[in-house]
Structure formats: C-alpha cells, structure tokens
C-alpha positions, 0 to 999 in steps of 0.5 A: 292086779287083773280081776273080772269086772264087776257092776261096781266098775261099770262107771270107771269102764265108762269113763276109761271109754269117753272120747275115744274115737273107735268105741264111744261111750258105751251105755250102762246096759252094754256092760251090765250085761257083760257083767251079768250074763256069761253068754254074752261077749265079750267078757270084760276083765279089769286092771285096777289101782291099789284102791281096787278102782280100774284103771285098764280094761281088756275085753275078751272073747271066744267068737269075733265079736260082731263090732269087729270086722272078722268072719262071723263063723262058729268058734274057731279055736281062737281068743279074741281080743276085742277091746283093750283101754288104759285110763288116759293118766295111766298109759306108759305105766306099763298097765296095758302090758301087763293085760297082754301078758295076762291075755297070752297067758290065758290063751296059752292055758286054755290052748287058744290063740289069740286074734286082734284087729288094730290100726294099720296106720299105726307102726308103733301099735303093730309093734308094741304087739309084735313085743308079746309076739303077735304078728300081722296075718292075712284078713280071711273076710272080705277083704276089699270092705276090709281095706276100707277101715286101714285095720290089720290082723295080728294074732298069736298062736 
C-alpha cells in the first residue's frame, strides 16, 4: 500500500538509501523537512509491508528538483520523479512497479506528465520504464555538461 511518508518512516527511508552510490545517506533533517513542510520538494510517498514498515519510497515533485540536472524554470506542467528506491531484500517483488503505476496514475489525474532522469548505461532500467510507457526524450539543458553524467531523459506524457 502506497502512503505518504511520515517522521516515523524517517529511519527506514534512511536505511533504504545507505550504500547507494547516486543518493548517499541522506541526514535526519532533509527528510523531516520533506515530511513537514509541503513547500519543500520533493514530496516523499512510502510503499510499506504488511506492518505498515517502508520497504519503497518514491520521491516526487512538481519542479526539477535542484539535485537533478534538468533546467531549473518555473513549472512546467510536468511531475517530476526524483527519486525511486526499493529495500535491497525487496526488489524483484514487483514493489517499484507498483510505485510507477501509482506515479503514472497520479499524473494522469492531475493532467501532468512525468519526467525522469536514469543511467543511460543501463538498458534494462530504460527499459523497465519503457514497460509504464516512458520514453527516452531529448536533454533541453546543456547538454554538453549533461553528457558528462551518462544520464538520459524518459518522460511520459
């Protein structure tokens, strides 16, 4: 069941994120922020076990949030997914689809598409994605710093 994130969660958030390369640890204070204040993205919603613990987290908003490497311009109709992480024990569950679908749901009710960055190395995430009906886009920042990182675009409309 997908939830919003509560200060109770902030432990479990933690630990979903420890050892990932691209999003360190991040420190009690980021997501409580998130948690408490709704002008601050992204947004973090939970997928939680049967004991209401998280075990997925989906991070959501509607600007670029500034970690990513899109242009930073007033909104601009989209929803942004900023951050998508399953617990390591979890994955292959099918825990992160369910948080994409909810995603694409929720884009579809609000009439905004979605816009991702992912690792352009990677064929099976641009792939797995392309399953919700994402597709690979052209970088509209610079794209020569954007290069550099071997991120690539996907959105949904």
């Amino acid at each position: 069941m997908i939830r919003a994130a509560s200060v109770e969660d902030i432990p479990a958030l933690q630990s979903l994120s420890s050892g990932d390369i691209w999003n360190p640890r991040m420190p009690l204070d980021w997501y409580t922020a998130r948690i408490n204040d709704s002008s601050i993205a992204p947004k973090i919603l939970v997928w939680q076990d049967e004991q209401g613990s998280p075990i997925g987290e989906m991070m959501i908003s509607l600007r670029p949030p500034p970690y990513l490497r899109f242009p930073q311009d007033a909104d601009d109709g989209m929803l942004y997914l900023a951050n998508l992480r399953v617990q390591e024990s979890q994955r292959r569950r099918g825990v992160g689809s369910e948080l994409v679908k909810e995603l694409v749901k929720m884009g579809k009710e609000i009439g905004r598409g979605i816009r991702l960055e992912c690792d352009g190395k990677k064929d099976n995430l641009i792939a797995w994605y392309g399953k919700f009906g994402f597709e690979v886009v052209e970088y509209q920042g610079n794209i020569e710093e954007y290069k550099v990182c071997g991120q690539v675009v996907m959105e949904i409309l």
